[in-house]
C-alpha positions in Angstrom: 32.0 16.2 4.3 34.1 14.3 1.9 31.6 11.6 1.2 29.0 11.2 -1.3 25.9 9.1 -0.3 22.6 9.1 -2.2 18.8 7.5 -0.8 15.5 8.5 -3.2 12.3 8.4 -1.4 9.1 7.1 -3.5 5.8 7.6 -2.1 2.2 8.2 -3.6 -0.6 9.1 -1.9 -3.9 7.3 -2.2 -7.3 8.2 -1.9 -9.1 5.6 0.2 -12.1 5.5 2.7 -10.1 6.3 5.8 -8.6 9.6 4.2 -5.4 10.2 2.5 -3.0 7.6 2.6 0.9 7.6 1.7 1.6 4.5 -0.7 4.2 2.8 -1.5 6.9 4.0 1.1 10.2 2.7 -0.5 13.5 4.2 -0.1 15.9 3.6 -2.7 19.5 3.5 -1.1 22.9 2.9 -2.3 26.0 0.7 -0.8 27.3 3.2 1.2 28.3 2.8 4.7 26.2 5.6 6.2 23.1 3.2 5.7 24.5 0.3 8.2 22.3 -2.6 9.7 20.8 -0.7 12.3 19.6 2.4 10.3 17.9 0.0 7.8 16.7 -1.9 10.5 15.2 1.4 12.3 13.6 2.1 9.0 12.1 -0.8 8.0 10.8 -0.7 11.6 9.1 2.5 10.5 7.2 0.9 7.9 9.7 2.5 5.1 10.5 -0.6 2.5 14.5 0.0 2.2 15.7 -1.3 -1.4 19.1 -1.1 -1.6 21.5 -0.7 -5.1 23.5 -3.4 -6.5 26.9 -3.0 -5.5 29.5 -1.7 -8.3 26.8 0.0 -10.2 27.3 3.5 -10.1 24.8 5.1 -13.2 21.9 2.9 -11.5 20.7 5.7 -9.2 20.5 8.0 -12.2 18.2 5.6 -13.9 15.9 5.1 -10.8 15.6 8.8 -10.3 14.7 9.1 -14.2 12.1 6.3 -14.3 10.5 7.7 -11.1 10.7 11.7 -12.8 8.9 9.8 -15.4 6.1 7.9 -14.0 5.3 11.1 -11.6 5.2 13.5 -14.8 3.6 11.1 -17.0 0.9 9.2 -15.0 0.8 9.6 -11.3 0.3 13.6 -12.0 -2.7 13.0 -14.2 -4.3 9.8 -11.8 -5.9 10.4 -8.6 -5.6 7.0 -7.2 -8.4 5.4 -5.6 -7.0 2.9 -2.8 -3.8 0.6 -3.3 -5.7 -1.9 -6.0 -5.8 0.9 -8.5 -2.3 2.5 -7.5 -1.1 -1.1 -8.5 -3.2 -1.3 -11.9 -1.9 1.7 -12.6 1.5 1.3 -12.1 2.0 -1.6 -13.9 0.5 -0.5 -16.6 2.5 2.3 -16.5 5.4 -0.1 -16.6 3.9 -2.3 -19.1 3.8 0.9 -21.4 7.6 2.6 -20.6 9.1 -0.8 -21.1 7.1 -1.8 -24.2 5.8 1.1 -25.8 7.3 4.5 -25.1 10.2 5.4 -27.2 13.6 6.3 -25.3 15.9 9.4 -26.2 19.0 7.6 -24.3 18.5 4.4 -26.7 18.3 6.2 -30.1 14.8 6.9 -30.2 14.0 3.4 -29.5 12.2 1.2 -27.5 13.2 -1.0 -24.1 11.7 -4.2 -25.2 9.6 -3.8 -28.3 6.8 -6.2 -28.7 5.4 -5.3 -31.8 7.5 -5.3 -35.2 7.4 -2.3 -37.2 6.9 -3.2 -40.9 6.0 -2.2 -44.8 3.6 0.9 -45.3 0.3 0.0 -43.9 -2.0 1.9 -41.4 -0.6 3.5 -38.4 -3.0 2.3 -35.6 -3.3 4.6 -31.9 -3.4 2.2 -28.5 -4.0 3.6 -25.2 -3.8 2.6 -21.9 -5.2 3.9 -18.8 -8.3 5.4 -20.1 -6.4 7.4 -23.0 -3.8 8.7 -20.7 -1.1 6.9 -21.9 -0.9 6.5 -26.1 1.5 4.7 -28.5 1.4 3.5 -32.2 1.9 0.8 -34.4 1.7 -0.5 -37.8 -1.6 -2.6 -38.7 -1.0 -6.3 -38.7 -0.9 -7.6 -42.6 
Protein backbone atom coordinates (compact mmCIF):
# COMPACT_ATOMS: atom_id res chain seq x y z
CA UNK A 1 0.00 0.00 0.00
CA UNK A 2 2.78 2.41 0.17
CA UNK A 3 3.32 2.60 -3.57
CA UNK A 4 2.02 4.75 -6.25
CA UNK A 5 1.79 3.15 -9.74
CA UNK A 6 -0.37 4.72 -12.57
CA UNK A 7 -1.40 2.73 -16.26
CA UNK A 8 -4.26 4.80 -18.54
CA UNK A 9 -6.18 2.69 -20.83
CA UNK A 10 -7.19 4.24 -24.37
CA UNK A 11 -9.62 2.49 -26.44
CA UNK A 12 -12.32 3.65 -29.08
CA UNK A 13 -14.84 1.69 -30.44
CA UNK A 14 -15.52 1.46 -34.16
CA UNK A 15 -18.27 0.87 -36.19
CA UNK A 16 -17.33 -1.60 -38.88
CA UNK A 17 -19.18 -4.44 -40.85
CA UNK A 18 -18.55 -7.22 -38.43
CA UNK A 19 -20.16 -5.19 -35.45
CA UNK A 20 -18.71 -3.03 -32.85
CA UNK A 21 -15.14 -3.14 -32.60
CA UNK A 22 -12.65 -1.84 -29.69
CA UNK A 23 -9.86 0.38 -31.40
CA UNK A 24 -6.88 1.33 -30.53
CA UNK A 25 -6.17 -0.82 -27.39
CA UNK A 26 -3.07 1.01 -25.79
CA UNK A 27 -2.18 1.15 -22.27
CA UNK A 28 -0.17 3.86 -21.22
CA UNK A 29 2.14 2.68 -18.20
CA UNK A 30 4.73 4.21 -16.16
CA UNK A 31 8.39 2.87 -14.87
CA UNK A 32 7.22 1.27 -12.01
CA UNK A 33 8.10 -2.08 -11.00
CA UNK A 34 4.66 -3.51 -10.71
CA UNK A 35 4.62 -3.65 -14.62
CA UNK A 36 7.71 -6.19 -15.03
CA UNK A 37 8.64 -8.26 -18.25
CA UNK A 38 6.19 -10.78 -17.86
CA UNK A 39 2.98 -8.70 -17.14
CA UNK A 40 3.87 -6.59 -20.30
CA UNK A 41 4.54 -9.62 -22.00
CA UNK A 42 1.00 -11.23 -20.88
CA UNK A 43 -0.52 -8.14 -22.20
CA UNK A 44 0.85 -7.56 -25.31
CA UNK A 45 -0.05 -11.29 -25.64
CA UNK A 46 -3.57 -10.05 -25.18
CA UNK A 47 -3.54 -7.85 -28.06
CA UNK A 48 -3.28 -4.65 -25.50
CA UNK A 49 -0.30 -2.29 -27.24
CA UNK A 50 1.73 -1.42 -23.83
CA UNK A 51 3.55 2.08 -24.19
CA UNK A 52 5.52 2.72 -21.47
CA UNK A 53 6.72 6.50 -19.88
CA UNK A 54 10.03 7.86 -20.21
CA UNK A 55 11.80 7.34 -17.17
CA UNK A 56 12.45 10.44 -14.78
CA UNK A 57 9.40 12.23 -16.15
CA UNK A 58 7.00 12.54 -13.54
CA UNK A 59 4.23 15.43 -14.92
CA UNK A 60 4.13 13.17 -18.28
CA UNK A 61 1.18 11.06 -17.11
CA UNK A 62 -0.72 14.24 -16.36
CA UNK A 63 -0.24 15.46 -19.87
CA UNK A 64 -1.33 12.00 -21.51
CA UNK A 65 -4.40 11.87 -19.33
CA UNK A 66 -5.24 15.64 -20.46
CA UNK A 67 -4.61 15.13 -24.20
CA UNK A 68 -6.71 11.99 -24.08
CA UNK A 69 -9.76 14.10 -21.68
CA UNK A 70 -9.42 16.21 -24.69
CA UNK A 71 -9.68 14.30 -27.83
CA UNK A 72 -12.62 12.20 -26.13
CA UNK A 73 -14.58 15.60 -25.15
CA UNK A 74 -13.68 17.33 -28.25
CA UNK A 75 -13.90 14.85 -31.19
CA UNK A 76 -14.34 11.23 -30.44
CA UNK A 77 -17.67 12.27 -28.48
CA UNK A 78 -19.06 14.06 -31.49
CA UNK A 79 -17.66 11.21 -34.36
CA UNK A 80 -19.14 7.89 -34.76
CA UNK A 81 -16.23 6.16 -36.42
CA UNK A 82 -16.75 4.13 -39.30
CA UNK A 83 -13.92 1.28 -39.37
CA UNK A 84 -10.15 1.98 -38.36
CA UNK A 85 -9.38 4.14 -41.73
CA UNK A 86 -11.59 6.90 -40.49
CA UNK A 87 -10.65 6.43 -36.67
CA UNK A 88 -7.11 7.28 -38.09
CA UNK A 89 -8.29 10.31 -40.30
CA UNK A 90 -9.86 11.43 -37.62
CA UNK A 91 -7.36 11.28 -35.11
CA UNK A 92 -4.79 12.84 -36.83
CA UNK A 93 -6.59 15.47 -37.70
CA UNK A 94 -7.50 15.89 -34.41
CA UNK A 95 -3.81 16.09 -33.66
CA UNK A 96 -3.10 18.18 -36.55
CA UNK A 97 -5.60 20.73 -35.01
CA UNK A 98 -4.50 20.53 -30.87
CA UNK A 99 -0.94 20.86 -31.88
CA UNK A 100 -1.37 23.65 -34.55
CA UNK A 101 -4.46 25.32 -33.98
CA UNK A 102 -6.22 25.12 -30.63
CA UNK A 103 -5.12 27.60 -28.16
CA UNK A 104 -3.71 26.23 -24.63
CA UNK A 105 -4.65 27.71 -21.09
CA UNK A 106 -1.34 25.99 -19.55
CA UNK A 107 0.87 27.97 -22.20
CA UNK A 108 -0.72 31.54 -21.82
CA UNK A 109 -3.42 31.22 -24.10
CA UNK A 110 -1.16 30.18 -26.81
CA UNK A 111 -0.56 27.75 -29.20
CA UNK A 112 1.78 24.34 -29.36
CA UNK A 113 3.35 24.95 -32.58
CA UNK A 114 1.67 27.77 -34.41
CA UNK A 115 1.87 27.65 -38.14
CA UNK A 116 0.23 30.64 -39.13
CA UNK A 117 1.60 34.23 -37.97
CA UNK A 118 -0.81 36.53 -36.49
CA UNK A 119 -0.39 39.96 -38.01
CA UNK A 120 -1.72 43.84 -38.71
CA UNK A 121 -5.65 44.37 -38.74
CA UNK A 122 -6.98 42.53 -41.56
CA UNK A 123 -9.96 39.98 -41.84
CA UNK A 124 -10.30 37.30 -39.33
CA UNK A 125 -10.84 34.18 -41.49
CA UNK A 126 -12.88 30.70 -39.72
CA UNK A 127 -11.09 27.08 -40.84
CA UNK A 128 -12.59 23.91 -39.92
CA UNK A 129 -11.66 20.51 -39.91
CA UNK A 130 -13.51 17.47 -39.72
CA UNK A 131 -16.66 18.50 -41.34
CA UNK A 132 -17.02 21.78 -39.10
CA UNK A 133 -16.42 19.92 -35.90
CA UNK A 134 -13.34 21.30 -35.15
CA UNK A 135 -12.95 25.37 -35.88
CA UNK A 136 -9.95 27.87 -35.48
CA UNK A 137 -9.05 31.37 -36.82
CA UNK A 138 -6.71 33.37 -38.47
CA UNK A 139 -5.79 36.61 -39.87
CA UNK A 140 -6.17 36.85 -43.93
CA UNK A 141 -2.88 36.60 -45.71
CA UNK A 142 -1.88 40.39 -47.03
Amino acid sequence: MGAVFAADFFTVEVVTLRGLVRYPKVLILDRDPVFSKSVRGTLEAAGVEVARLPAKSPNLNAYAERFIGSVRRECLSKVIPLGETHLRRTLESFVAHYHHERNHQGLGNRLIEPTIAASGYRRIQRHTRLGGMLSFYSREMA
